[in-house]
DOLUMNU-302791 format. One line per field, with one value per residue: x, y, z of N, C-alpha, C in turn. Coordinates in steps of 0.02 Angstrom, whole numbers, padded with zeros to 5 digits. Example, Ala and Ser with C-alpha at 12.3 -4.5 7.8 and 13.67 -1.06 7.14 Angstrom:
BEGIN
n_x	[00660,00642]
n_y	[-00284,-00112]
n_z	[00390,00354]
ca_x	[00615,00684]
ca_y	[-00225,-00053]
ca_z	[00390,00357]
c_x	[00660,00645]
c_y	[-00165,00002]
c_z	[00390,00394]
//
This chain:
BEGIN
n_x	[-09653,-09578,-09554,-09484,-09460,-09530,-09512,-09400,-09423,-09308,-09286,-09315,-09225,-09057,-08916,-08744,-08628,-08507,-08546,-08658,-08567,-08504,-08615,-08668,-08539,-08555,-08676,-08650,-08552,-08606,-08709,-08627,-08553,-08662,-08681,-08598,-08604,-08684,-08583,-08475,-08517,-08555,-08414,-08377,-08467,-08404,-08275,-08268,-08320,-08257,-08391,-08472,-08440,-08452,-08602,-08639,-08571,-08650,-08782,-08739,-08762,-08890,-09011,-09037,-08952,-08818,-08854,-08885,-08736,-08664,-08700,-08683,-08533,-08529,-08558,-08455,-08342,-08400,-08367,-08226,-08179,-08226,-08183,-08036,-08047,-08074,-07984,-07837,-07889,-07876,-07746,-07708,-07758,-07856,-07928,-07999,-08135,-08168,-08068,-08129,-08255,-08222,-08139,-08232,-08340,-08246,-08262,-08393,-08385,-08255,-08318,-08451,-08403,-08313,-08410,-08476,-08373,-08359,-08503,-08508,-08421,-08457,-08577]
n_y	[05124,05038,05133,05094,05064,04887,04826,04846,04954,04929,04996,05115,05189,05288,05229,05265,05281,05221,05108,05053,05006,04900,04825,04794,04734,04593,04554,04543,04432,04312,04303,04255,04137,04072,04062,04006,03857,03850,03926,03846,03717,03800,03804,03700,03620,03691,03648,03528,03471,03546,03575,03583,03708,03774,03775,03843,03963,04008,04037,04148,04255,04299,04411,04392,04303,04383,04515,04441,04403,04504,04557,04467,04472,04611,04596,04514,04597,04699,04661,04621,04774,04820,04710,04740,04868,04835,04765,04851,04927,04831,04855,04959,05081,05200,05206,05308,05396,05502,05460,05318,05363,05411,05327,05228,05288,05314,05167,05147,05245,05182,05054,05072,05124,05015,04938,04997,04989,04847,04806,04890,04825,04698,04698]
n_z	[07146,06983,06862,06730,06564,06517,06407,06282,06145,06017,05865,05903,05968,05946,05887,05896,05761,05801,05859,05771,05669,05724,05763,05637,05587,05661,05613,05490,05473,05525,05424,05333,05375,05362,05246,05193,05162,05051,04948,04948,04889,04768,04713,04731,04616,04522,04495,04458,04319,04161,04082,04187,04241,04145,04131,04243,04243,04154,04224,04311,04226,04244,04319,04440,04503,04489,04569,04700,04707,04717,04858,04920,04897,04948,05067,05127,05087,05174,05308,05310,05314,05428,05508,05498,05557,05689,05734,05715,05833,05920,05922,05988,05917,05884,05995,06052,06074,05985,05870,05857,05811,05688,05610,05584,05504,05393,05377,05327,05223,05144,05130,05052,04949,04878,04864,04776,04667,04649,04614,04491,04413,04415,04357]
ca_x	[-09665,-09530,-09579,-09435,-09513,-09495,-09504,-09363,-09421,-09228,-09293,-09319,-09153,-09014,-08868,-08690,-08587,-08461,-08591,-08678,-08512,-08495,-08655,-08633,-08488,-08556,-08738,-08608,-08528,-08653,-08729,-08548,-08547,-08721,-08702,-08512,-08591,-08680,-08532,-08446,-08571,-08549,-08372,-08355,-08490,-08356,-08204,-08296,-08296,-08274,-08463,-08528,-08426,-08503,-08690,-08629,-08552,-08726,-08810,-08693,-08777,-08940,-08981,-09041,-08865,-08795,-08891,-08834,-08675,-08650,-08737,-08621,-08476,-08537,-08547,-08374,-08316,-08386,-08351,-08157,-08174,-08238,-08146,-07961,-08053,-08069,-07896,-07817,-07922,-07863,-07673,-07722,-07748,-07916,-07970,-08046,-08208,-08159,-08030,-08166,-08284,-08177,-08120,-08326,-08354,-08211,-08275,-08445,-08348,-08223,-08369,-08480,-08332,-08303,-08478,-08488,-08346,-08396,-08559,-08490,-08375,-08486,-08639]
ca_y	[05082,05045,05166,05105,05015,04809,04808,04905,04932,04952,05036,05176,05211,05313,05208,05299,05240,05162,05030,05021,04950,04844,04788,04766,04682,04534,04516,04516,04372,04273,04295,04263,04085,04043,04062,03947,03769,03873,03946,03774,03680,03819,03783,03613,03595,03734,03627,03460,03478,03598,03586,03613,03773,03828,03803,03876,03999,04041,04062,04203,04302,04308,04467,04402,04287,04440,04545,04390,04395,04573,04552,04421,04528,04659,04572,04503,04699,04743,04611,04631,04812,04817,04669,04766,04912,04799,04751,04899,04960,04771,04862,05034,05114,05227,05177,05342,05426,05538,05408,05280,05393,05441,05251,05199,05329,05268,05102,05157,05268,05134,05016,05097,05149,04964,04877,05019,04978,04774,04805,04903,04761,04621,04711]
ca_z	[07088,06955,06820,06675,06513,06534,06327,06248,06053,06000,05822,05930,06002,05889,05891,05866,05724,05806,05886,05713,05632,05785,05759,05560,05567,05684,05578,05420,05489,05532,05347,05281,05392,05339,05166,05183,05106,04979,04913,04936,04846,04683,04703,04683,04563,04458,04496,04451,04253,04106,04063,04242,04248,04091,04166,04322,04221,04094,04284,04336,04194,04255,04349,04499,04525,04494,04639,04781,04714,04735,04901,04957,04895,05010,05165,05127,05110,05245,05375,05300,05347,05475,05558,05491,05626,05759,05729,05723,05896,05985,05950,06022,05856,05876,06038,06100,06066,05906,05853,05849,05761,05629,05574,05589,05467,05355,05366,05290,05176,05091,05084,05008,04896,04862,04846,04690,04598,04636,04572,04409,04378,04397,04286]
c_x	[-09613,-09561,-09537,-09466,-09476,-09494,-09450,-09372,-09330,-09219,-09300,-09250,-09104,-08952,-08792,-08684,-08555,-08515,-08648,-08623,-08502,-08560,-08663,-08603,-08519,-08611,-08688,-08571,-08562,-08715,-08682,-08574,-08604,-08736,-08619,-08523,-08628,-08642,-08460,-08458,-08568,-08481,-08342,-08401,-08435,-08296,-08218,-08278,-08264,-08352,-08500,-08499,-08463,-08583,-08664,-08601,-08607,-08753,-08797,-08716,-08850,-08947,-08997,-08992,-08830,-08824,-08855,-08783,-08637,-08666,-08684,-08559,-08482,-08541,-08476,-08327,-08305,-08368,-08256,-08132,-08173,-08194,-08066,-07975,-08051,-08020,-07848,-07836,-07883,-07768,-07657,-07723,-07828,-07957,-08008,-08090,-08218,-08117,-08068,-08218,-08277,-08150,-08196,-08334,-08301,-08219,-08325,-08412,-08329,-08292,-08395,-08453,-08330,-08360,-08502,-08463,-08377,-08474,-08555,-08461,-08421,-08547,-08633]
c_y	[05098,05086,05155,05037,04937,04799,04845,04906,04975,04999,05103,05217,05249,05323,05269,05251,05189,05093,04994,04980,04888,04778,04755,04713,04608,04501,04504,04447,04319,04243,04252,04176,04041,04022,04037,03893,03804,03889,03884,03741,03726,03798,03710,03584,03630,03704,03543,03437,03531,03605,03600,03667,03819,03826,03842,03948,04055,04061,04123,04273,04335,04348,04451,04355,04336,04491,04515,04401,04453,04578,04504,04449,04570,04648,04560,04587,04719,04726,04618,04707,04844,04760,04696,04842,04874,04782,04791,04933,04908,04816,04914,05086,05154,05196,05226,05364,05455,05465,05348,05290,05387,05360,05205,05218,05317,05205,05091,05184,05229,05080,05024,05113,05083,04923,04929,04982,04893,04774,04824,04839,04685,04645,04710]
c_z	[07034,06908,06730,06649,06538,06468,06311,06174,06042,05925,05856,05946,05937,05915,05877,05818,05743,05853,05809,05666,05671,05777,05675,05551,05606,05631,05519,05417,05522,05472,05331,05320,05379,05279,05127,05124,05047,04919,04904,04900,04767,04669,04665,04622,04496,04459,04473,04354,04207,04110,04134,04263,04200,04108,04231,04287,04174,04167,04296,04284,04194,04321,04418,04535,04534,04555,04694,04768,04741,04833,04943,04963,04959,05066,05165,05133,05176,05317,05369,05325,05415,05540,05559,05549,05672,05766,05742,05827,05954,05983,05965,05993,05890,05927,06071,06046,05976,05861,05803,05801,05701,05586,05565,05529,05400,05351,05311,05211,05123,05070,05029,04919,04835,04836,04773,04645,04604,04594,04494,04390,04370,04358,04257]
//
């Protein structure tokens, strides 16, 4: 009798890094493409007049615009990071074990780095 689970709870498991950026970077881009005509739709309402930049503009000061935006920022970060590793790896940059590690871990790193100062700057 087969004895190996037919459920796998996947919260269980303890991913390496380099498959958590892997996995990062795709849910980040799948946010990022979801949240396209949104960020289209503020656009052109901000390229439409003067006065619908300035309501679009009074918005941007309210803290929970501020939160998504930061939030959006940060996927953008980290999908840019993360996709300049995968880049690097497709031209044989950090393709083994430590290698791979070590640029994962700088991925988290600079982020993190980055979604600060974005957050100082836009509060």
């Amino acid at each position: 009798m087969d004895k190996r689970p037919k459920n796998l709870n996947l919260f269980v498991f303890k991913f390496p890094i380099t498959a958590l950026v892997s996995i990062f970077h795709r849910v980040s881009g799948v946010l990022l493409f979801l949240l396209v005509p949104f960020i289209l739709f503020v656009l052109k309402n901000s390229l439409l007049s003067e006065v619908n930049f300035i309501i679009l503009k009074s918005y941007f000061s309210l803290a929970i615009i501020k939160i998504f935006f930061i939030l959006f920022l940060s996927l953008l970060i980290f999908h840019l990071f993360a996709g300049v590793r995968h880049m690097l790896m497709d031209y044989g940059f950090y393709e083994d074990k430590i290698g791979g590690f070590i640029s994962a871990k700088f991925v988290f790193v600079f982020f993190s780095l980055f979604v600060l100062i974005t957050g100082v700057f836009i509060w």
